[in-house]
LUMMAR-161239 format. One record per residue: residue number from 1; x, y, z of N, C-alpha, C in turn. Coordinates in steps of 0.02 Angstrom, whole numbers, always signed. Example, Ala and Ser with C-alpha at 12.3 -4.5 7.8 and 13.67 -1.06 7.14 Angstrom:
% residues 2
 num n_east n_north   n_up ca_east ca_north  ca_up c_east c_north   c_up
   1   +660    -284   +390    +615     -225   +390   +660    -165   +390
   2   +642    -112   +354    +684      -53   +357   +645      +2   +394
This chain:
% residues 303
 num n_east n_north   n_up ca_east ca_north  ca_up c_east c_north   c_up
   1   -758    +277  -1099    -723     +280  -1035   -738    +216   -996
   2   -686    +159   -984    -691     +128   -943   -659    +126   -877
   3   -698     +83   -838    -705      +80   -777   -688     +14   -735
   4   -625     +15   -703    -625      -59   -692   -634     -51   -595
   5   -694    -125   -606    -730     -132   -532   -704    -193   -495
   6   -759    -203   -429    -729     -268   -391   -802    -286   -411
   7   -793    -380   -428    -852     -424   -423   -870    -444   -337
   8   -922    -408   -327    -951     -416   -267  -1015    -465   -256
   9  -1031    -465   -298   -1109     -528   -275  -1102    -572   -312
  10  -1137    -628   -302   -1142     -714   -326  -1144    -711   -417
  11  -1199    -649   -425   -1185     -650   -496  -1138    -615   -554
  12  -1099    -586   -503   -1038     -540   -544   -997    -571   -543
  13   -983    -625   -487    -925     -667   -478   -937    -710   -521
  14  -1001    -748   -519   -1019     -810   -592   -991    -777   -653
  15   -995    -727   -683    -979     -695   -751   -925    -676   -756
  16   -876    -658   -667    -800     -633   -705   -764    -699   -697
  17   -803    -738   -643    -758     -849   -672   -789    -860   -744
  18   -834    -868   -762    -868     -877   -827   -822    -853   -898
  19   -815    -786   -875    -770     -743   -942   -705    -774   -944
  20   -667    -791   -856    -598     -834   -855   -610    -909   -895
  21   -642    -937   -878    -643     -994   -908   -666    -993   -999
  22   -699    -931  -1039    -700     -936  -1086   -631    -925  -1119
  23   -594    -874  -1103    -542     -840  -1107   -480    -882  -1096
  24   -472    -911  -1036    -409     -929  -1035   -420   -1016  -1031
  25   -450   -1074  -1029    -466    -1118  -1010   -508   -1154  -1070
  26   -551   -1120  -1078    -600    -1174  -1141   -574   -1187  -1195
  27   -521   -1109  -1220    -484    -1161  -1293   -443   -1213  -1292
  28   -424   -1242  -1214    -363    -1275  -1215   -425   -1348  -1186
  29   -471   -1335  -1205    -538    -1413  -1184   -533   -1412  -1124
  30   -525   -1374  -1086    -554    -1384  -1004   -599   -1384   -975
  31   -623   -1409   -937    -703    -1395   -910   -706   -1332   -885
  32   -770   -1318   -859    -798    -1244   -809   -768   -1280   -756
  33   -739   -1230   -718    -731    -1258   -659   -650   -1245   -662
  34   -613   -1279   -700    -528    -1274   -712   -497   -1206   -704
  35   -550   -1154   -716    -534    -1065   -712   -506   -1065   -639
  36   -537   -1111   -595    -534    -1062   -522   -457   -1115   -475
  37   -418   -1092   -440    -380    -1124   -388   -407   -1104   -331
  38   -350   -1125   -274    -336    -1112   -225   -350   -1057   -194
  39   -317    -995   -225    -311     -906   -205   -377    -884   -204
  40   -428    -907   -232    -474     -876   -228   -513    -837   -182
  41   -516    -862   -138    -525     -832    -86   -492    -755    -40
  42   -426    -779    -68    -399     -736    -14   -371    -683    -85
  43   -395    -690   -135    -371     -648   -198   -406    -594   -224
  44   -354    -535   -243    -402     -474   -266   -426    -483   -322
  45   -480    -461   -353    -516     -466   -424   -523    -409   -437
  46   -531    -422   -484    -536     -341   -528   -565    -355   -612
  47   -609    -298   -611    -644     -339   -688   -665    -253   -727
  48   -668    -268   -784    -716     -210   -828   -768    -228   -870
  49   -830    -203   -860    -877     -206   -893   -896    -163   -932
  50   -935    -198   -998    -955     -125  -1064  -1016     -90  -1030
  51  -1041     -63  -1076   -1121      -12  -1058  -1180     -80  -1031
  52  -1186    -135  -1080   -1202     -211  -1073  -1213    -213   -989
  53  -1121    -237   -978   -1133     -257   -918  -1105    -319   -927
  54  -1099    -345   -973   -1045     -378  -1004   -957    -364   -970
  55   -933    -430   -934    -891     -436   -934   -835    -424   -988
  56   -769    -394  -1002    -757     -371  -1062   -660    -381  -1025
  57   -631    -369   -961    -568     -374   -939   -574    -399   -876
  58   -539    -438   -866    -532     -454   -791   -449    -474   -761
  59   -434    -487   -702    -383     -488   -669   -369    -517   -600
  60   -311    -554   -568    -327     -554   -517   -255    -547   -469
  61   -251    -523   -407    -181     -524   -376   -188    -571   -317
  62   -133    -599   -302    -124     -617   -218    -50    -598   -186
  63    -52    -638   -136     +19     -619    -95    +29    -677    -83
  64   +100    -685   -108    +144     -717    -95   +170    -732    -14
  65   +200    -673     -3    +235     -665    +46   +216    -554    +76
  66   +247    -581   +139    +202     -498   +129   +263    -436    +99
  67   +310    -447    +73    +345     -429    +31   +329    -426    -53
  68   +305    -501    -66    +287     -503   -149   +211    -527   -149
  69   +178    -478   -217    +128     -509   -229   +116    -540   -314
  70    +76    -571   -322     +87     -604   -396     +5    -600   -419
  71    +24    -574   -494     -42     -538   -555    -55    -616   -584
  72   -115    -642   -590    -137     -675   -620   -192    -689   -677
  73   -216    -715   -709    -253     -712   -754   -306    -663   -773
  74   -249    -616   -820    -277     -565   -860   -311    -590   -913
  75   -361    -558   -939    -372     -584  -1004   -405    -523  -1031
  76   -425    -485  -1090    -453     -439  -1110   -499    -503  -1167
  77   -555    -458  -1177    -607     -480  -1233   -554    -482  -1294
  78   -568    -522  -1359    -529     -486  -1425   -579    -422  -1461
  79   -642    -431  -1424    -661     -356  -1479   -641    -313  -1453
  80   -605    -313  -1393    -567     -238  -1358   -508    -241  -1336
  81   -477    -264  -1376    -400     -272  -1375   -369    -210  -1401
  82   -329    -163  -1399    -281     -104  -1405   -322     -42  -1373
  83   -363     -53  -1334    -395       +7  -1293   -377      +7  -1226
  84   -319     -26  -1211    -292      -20  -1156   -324     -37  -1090
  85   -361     -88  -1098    -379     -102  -1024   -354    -166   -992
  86   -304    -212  -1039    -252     -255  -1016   -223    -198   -930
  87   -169    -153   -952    -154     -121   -916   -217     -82   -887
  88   -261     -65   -876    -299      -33   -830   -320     -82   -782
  89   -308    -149   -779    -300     -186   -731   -262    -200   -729
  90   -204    -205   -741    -150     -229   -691   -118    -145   -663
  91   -128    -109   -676    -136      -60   -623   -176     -36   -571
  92   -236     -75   -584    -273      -57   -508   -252    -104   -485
  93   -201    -185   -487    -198     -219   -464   -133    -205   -420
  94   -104    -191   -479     -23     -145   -445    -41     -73   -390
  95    -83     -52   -382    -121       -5   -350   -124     -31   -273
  96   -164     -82   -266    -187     -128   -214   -120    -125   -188
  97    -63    -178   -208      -5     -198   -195    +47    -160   -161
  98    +37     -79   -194     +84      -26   -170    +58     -18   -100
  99    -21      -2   -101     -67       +1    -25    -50     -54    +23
 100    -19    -106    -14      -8     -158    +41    +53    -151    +73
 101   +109    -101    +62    +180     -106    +75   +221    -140    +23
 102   +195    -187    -33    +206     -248    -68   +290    -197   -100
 103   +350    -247   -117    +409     -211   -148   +404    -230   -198
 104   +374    -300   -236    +379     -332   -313   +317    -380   -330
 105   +308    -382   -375    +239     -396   -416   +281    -470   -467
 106   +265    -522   -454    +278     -569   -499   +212    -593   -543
 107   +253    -618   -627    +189     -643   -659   +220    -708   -685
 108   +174    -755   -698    +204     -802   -743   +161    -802   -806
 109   +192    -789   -884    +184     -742   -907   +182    -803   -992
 110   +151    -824  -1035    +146     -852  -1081   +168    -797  -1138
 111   +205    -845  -1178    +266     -808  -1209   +241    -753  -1259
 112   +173    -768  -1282    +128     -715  -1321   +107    -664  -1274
 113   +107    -663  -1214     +93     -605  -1150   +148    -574  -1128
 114   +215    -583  -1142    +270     -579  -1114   +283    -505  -1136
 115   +275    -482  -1213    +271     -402  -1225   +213    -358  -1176
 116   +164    -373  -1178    +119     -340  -1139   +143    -333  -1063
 117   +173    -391  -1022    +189     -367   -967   +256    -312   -975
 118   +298    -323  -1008    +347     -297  -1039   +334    -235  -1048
 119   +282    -223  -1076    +247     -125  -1073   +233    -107  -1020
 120   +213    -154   -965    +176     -136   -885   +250    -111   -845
 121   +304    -142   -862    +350     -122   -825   +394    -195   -796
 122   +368    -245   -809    +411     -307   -806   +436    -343   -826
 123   +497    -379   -809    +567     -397   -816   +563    -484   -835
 124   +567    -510   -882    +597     -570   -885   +656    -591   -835
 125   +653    -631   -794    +694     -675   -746   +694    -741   -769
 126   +663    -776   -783    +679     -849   -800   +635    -894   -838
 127   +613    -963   -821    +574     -990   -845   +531   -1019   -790
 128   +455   -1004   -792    +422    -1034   -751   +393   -1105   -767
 129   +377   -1148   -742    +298    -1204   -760   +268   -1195   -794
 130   +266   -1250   -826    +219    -1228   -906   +161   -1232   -882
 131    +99   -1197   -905     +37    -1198   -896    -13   -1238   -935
 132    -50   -1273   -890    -107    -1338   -946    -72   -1405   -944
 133    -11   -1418   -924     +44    -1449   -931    +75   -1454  -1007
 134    +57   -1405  -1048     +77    -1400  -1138    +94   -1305  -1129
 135    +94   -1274  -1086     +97    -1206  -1128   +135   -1167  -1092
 136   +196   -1151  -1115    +283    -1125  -1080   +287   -1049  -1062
 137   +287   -1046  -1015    +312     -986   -971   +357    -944   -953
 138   +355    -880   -961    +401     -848   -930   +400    -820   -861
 139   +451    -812   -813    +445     -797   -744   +446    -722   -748
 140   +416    -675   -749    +449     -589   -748   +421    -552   -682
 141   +458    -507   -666    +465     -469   -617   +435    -407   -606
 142   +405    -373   -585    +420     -280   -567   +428    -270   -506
 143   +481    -233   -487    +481     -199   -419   +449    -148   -425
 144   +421    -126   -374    +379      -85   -359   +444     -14   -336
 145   +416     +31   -356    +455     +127   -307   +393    +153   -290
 146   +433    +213   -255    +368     +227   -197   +361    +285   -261
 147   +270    +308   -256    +218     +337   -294   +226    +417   -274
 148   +244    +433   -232    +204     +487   -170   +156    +560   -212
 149   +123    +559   -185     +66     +620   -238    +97    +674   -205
 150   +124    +685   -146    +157     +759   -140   +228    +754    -91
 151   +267    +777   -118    +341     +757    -68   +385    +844    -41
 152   +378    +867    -16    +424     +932     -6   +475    +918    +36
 153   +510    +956    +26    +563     +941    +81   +603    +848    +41
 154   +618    +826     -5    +625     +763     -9   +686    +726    +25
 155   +752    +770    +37    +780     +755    +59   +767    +727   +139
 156   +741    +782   +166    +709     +768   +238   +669    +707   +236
 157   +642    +707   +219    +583     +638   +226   +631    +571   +201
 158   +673    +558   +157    +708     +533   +154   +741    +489   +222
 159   +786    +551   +269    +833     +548   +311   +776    +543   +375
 160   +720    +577   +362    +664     +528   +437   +653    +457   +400
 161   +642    +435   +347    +614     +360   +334   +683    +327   +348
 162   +744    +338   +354    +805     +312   +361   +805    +309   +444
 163   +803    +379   +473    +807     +357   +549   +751    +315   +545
 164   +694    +312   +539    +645     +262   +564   +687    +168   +546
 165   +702    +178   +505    +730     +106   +480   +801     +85   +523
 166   +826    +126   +533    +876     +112   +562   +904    +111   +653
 167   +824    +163   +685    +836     +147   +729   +780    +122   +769
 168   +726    +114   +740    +663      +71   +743   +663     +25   +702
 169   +706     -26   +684    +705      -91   +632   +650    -112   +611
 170   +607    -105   +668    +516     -165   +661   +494    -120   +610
 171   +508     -64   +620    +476      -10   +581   +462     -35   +484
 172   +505     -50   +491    +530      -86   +410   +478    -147   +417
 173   +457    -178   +450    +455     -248   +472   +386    -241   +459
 174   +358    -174   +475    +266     -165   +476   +254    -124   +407
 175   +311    -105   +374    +284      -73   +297   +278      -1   +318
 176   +287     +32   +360    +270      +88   +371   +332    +133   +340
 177   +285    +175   +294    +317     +234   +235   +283    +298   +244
 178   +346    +335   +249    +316     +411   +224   +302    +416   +168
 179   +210    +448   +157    +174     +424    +87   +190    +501    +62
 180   +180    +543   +107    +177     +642    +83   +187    +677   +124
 181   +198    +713   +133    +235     +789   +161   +230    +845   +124
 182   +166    +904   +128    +149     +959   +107   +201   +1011   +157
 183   +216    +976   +184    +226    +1051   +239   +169   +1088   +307
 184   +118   +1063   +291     +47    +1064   +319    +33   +1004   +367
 185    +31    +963   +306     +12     +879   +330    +76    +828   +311
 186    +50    +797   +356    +112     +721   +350    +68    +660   +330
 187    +90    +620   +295     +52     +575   +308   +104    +484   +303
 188    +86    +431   +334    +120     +395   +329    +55    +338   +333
 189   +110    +291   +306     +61     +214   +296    +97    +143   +331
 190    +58     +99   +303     +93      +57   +347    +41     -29   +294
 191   +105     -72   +283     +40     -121   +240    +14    -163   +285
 192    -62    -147   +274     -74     -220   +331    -80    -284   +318
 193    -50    -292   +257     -35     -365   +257    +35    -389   +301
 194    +45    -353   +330    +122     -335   +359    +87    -339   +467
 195    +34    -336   +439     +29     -313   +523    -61    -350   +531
 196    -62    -376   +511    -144     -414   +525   -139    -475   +550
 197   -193    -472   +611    -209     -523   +654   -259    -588   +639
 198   -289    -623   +664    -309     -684   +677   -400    -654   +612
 199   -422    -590   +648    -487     -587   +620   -487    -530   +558
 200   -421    -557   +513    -420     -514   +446   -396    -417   +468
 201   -391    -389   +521    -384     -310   +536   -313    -313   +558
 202   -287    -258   +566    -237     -222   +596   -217    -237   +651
 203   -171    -271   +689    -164     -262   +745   -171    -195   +797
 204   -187    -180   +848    -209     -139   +881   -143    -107   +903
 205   -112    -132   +915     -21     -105   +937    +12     -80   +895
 206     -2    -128   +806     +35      -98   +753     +1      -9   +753
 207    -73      -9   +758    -108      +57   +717    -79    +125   +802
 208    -50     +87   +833     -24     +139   +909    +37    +161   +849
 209    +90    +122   +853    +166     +122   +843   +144    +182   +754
 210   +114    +151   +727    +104     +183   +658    +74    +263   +684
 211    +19    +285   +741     +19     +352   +761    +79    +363   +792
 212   +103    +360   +831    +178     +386   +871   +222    +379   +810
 213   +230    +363   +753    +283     +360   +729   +283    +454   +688
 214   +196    +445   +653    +201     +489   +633   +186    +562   +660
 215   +150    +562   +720    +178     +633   +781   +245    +641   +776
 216   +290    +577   +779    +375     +595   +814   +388    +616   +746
 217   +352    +597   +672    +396     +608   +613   +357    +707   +597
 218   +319    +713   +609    +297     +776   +615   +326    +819   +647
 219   +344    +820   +708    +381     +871   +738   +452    +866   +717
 220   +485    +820   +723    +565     +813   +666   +578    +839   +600
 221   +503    +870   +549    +495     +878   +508   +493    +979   +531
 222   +444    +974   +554    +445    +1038   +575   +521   +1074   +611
 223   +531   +1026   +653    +620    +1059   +678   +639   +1081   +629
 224   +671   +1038   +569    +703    +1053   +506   +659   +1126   +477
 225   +631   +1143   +473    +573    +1184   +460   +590   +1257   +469
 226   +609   +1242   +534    +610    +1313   +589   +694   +1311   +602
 227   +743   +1268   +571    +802    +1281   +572   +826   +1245   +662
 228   +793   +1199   +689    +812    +1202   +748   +817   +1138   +762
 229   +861   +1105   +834    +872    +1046   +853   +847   +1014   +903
 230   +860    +951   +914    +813     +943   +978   +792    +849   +982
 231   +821    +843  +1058    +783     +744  +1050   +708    +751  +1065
 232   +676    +707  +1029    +607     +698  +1013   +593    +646  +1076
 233   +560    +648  +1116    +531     +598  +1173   +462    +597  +1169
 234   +436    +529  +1165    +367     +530  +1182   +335    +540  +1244
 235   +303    +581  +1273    +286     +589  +1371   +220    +562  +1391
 236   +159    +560  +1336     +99     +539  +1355    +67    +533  +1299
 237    +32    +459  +1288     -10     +466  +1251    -97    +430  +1269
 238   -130    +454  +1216    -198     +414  +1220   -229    +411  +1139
 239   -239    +370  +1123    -290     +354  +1060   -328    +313  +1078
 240   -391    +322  +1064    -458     +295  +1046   -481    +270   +971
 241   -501    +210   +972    -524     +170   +921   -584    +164   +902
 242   -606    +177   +852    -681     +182   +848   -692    +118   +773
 243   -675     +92   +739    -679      +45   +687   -613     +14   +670
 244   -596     -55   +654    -547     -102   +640   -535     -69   +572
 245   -473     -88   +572    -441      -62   +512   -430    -132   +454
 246   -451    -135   +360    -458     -202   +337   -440    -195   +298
 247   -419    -128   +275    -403     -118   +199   -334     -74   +196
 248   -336     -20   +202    -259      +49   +186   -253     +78   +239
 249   -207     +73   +302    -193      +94   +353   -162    +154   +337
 250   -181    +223   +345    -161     +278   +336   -141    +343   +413
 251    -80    +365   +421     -90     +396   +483    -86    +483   +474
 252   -136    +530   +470    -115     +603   +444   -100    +659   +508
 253    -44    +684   +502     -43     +742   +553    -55    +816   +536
 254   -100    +855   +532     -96     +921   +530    -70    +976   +579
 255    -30   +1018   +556     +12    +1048   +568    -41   +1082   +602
 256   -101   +1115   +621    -149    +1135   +644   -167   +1119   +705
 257   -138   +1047   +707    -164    +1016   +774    -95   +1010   +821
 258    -41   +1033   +806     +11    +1036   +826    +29   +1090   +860
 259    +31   +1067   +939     +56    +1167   +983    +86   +1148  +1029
 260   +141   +1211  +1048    +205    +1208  +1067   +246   +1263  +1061
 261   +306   +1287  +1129    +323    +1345  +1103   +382   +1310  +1079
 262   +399   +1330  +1012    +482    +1322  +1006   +526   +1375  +1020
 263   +513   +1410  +1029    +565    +1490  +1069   +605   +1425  +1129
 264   +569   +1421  +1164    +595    +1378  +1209   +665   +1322  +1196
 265   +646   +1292  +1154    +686    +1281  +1125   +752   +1305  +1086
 266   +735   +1346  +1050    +763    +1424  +1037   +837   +1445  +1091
 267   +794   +1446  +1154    +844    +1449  +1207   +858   +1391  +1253
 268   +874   +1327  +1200    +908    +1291  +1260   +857   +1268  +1313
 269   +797   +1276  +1318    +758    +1241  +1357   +705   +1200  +1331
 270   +705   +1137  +1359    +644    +1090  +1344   +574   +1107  +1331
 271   +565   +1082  +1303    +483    +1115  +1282   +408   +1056  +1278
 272   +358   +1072  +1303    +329    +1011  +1255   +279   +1031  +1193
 273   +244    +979  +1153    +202     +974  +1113   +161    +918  +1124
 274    +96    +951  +1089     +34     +920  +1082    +25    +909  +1013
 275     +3    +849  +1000     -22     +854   +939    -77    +792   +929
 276   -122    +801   +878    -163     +738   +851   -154    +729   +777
 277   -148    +653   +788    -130     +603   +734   -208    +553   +718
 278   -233    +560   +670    -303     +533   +645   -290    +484   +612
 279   -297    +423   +616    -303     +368   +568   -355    +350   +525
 280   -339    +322   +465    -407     +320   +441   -370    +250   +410
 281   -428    +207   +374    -454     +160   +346   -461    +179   +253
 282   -421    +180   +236    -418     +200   +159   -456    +286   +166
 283   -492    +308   +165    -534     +360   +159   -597    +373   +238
 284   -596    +321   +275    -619     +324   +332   -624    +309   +394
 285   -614    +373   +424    -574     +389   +498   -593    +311   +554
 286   -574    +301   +572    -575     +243   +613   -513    +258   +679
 287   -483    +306   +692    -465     +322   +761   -418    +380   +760
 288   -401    +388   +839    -389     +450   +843   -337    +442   +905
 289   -281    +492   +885    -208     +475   +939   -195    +544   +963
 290   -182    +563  +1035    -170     +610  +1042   -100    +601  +1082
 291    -42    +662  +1071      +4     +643  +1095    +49    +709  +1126
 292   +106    +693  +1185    +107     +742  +1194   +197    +720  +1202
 293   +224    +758  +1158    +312     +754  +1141   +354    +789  +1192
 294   +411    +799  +1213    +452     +835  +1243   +527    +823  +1195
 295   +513    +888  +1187    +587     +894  +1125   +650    +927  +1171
 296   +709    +913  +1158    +747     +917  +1224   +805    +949  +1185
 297   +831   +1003  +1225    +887    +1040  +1167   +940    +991  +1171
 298  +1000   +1026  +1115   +1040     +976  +1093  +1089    +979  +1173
 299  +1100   +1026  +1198   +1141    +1037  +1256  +1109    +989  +1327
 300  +1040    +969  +1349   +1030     +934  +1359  +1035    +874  +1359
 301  +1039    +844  +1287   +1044     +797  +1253  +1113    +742  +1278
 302  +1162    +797  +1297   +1224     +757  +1306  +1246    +750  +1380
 303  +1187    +787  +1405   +1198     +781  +1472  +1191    +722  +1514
């Protein structure tokens, strides 16, 4: 069972550049050193090690644009070639990418690699720059579709990610997707490569707009729910911040924390709701939105 990790200290990083430069660089007479560019810095890594500890797969992604990101130098060991850990990195890499909002994954792809990406799910488009200045390329593609681990209601969530796009435009603009819908919980995202400021985090306005989106997409969800209509207004809010957001901007609403009479509604009269919207940081909570809606019957509405 392997395991693919991030090189975090001086000496994991020496051994997953080390393994690049044996791998992709030394047969073609290059020095140490020729493994690494530019991206480095701002690039995801991703590596697998044996029982050893031994470097054995590695990988790396960046971003292009905050739309596309691009897979770079894969290489697997040859004593572990058909055990599938080519692809077990470029899926945690493609992993990252989806978390980012990212829509397409470019590779430039040497014509003996061109099947392997070809199994991952990508597309020959053209011819890229030869690599080494001797070794010919292919340009290939994958777009990315959305993953979601739980969707009910699909149509609905659908026709809220459509109103959000269509009558909140920016909305599109910050990556923010309905990720799941149990019926319970909502949850929505947002890439922050799409919405990050000067010191690498989230903008503070984006992680507001990303809670209000998903309170207003919660109770719209629930209307449909309970068979009933109604304009969604925001009347008051407050969230508190307790940690910057650097990695998977996530926003969850439980249906638990949500109260309100809808009878009221029921009959033609305005109603409000309370609810809290929790943000978290991939897996940890980092703030908290509380909000309070006024849903307005449809007879209202045209008044």
């Amino acid at each position: 069972m392997y395991k693919v990790d991030t090189p975090n200290t001086e000496d994991e990083f020496a051994k997953y550049f080390h393994f690049r430069w044996i791998m992709l660089r030394k047969p073609w007479n290059y020095p140490e050193g020729s493994e690494k560019d530019e991206y480095e810095q701002v690039g995801i890594h991703r590596m697998v090690t044996n029982a050893e500890g031994e470097v054995i797969a590695i990988g790396r992604l960046h971003f292009n644009t905050p739309e596309e990101a691009q897979i770079r130098h894969i290489a697997v060991h040859p004593d572990y070639h058909g055990k599938g850990l080519g692809k077990l990195v470029v899926s945690a890499l493609e992993g990252v990418a989806r978390g980012q909002g990212i829509e397409r994954i470019v590779t430039n792809s040497r014509e003996i690699s061109t099947p392997f990406f070809k199994s991952c799910g990508f597309e020959v488009v053209g011819e890229a720059t030869t690599e080494l200045g001797q070794l010919k390329r292919e340009q290939m593609v994958k777009k990315l579709t959305e993953l979601n681990a739980v969707m009910l209601h699909p149509k609905w969530c659908k026709e809220l990610q459509d109103i959000w796009y269509e009558t909140i435009p920016i909305s599109e603009q910050m990556g923010i997707k309905l990720y799941q819908y149990t019926g319970r919980t909502l949850e929505v995202r947002a890439s922050l490569n799409k919405n990050i400021n000067l010191h690498g985090t989230m903008f503070a306005g984006s992680i507001f707009s990303l809670a209000t989106l998903t309170g207003w997409g919660m109770l719209h969800l629930q209307l449909k729910e309970k068979g009933l209509e109604g304009e969604i207004v925001l009347g008051d809010a407050d969230i508190h911040y307790h940690k910057p957001i650097s990695m998977q901007p996530r926003a969850l609403c439980n249906i638990e924390s949500v109260s309100g009479k809808s009878d009221l509604l029921a009959k033609g009269r305005k109603s409000p709701f309370k609810l809290v919207v929790e943000i978290h940081d991939g897996h940890s909570a980092v703030a908290e939105f509380h909000g309070v809606y006024w849903i307005l019957p449809p007879s209202e509405e045209k008044q």
